[in-house]
C-alpha positions as CSV (number, residue, x, y, z in Angstrom):
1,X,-185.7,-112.4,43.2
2,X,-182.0,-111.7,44.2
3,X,-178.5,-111.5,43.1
4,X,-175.3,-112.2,45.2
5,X,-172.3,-110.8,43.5
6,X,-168.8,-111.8,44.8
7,X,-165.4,-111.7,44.4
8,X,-163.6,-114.9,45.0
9,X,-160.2,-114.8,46.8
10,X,-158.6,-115.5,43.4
11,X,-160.6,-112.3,41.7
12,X,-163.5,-114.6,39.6
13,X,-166.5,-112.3,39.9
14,X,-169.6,-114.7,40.5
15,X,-173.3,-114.3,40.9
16,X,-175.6,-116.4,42.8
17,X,-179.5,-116.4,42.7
18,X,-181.4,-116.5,45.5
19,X,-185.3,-116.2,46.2
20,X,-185.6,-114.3,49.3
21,X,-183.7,-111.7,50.7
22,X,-182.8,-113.6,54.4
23,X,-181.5,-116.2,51.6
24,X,-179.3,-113.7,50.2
25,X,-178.0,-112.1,53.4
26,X,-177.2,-115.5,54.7
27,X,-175.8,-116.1,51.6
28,X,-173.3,-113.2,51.4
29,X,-172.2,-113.8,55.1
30,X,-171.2,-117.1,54.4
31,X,-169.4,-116.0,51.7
32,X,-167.7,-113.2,53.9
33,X,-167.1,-115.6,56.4
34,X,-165.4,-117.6,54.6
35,X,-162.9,-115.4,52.8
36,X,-164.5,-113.9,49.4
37,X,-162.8,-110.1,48.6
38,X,-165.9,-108.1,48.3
39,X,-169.8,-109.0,47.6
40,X,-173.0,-107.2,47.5
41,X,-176.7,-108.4,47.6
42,X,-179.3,-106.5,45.0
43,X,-183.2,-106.8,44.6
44,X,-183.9,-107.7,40.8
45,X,-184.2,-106.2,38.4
46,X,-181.0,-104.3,38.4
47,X,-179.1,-103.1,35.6
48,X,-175.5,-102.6,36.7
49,X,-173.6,-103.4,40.4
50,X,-173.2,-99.9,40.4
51,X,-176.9,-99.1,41.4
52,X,-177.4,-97.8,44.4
53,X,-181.5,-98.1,44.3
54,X,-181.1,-101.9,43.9
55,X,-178.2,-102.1,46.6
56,X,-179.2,-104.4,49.7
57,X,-176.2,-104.9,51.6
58,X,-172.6,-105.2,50.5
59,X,-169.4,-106.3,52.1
60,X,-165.7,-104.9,51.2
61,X,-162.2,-104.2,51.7
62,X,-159.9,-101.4,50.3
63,X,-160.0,-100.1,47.4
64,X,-163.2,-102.0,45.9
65,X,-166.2,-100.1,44.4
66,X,-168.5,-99.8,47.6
67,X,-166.1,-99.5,49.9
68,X,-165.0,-96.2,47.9
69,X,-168.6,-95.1,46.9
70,X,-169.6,-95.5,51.1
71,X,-167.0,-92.9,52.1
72,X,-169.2,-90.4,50.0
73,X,-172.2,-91.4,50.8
74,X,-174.0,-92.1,54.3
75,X,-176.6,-94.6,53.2
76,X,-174.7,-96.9,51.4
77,X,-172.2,-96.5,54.2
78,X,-175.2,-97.8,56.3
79,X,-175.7,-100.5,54.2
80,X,-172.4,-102.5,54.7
81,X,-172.7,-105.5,56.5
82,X,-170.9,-105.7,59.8
């Protein structure tokens, strides 16, 4: 299984379920596409959205957590969804 976590344009945090992981990517384009402030797909079980291990692929703008943690670190820099 898989977790979408977003933030909506109005800052509701969300989490959407999703059985495979094309499901999921899909998923959080859409939800890029159409205007959500950050989001980040994770394999289950995961314990925080701070875990880089269970980190798929995450989208962002200033300031929010991955954008921050990716100017640190290379592979979660490579992770972020174009």
């Amino acid at each position: 299984m898989f977790a979408v976590i977003f933030t909506d344009a109005l800052g509701g945090r969300i989490m959407r379920k999703c059985k495979t992981e094309a499901e999921g990517i899909k998923n959080l384009q859409t939800l890029k596409d159409t205007g959500a402030r950050c989001g980040a797909l994770y394999r289950e079980p995961f314990h925080t959205t701070i875990d880089k291990k269970a980190l798929i692929s995450w989208f962002g703008g200033r300031g929010d957590y991955w954008t921050n943690v990716s100017a640190k670190d290379k592979k979660v820099a490579d992770k972020r969804m174009k």
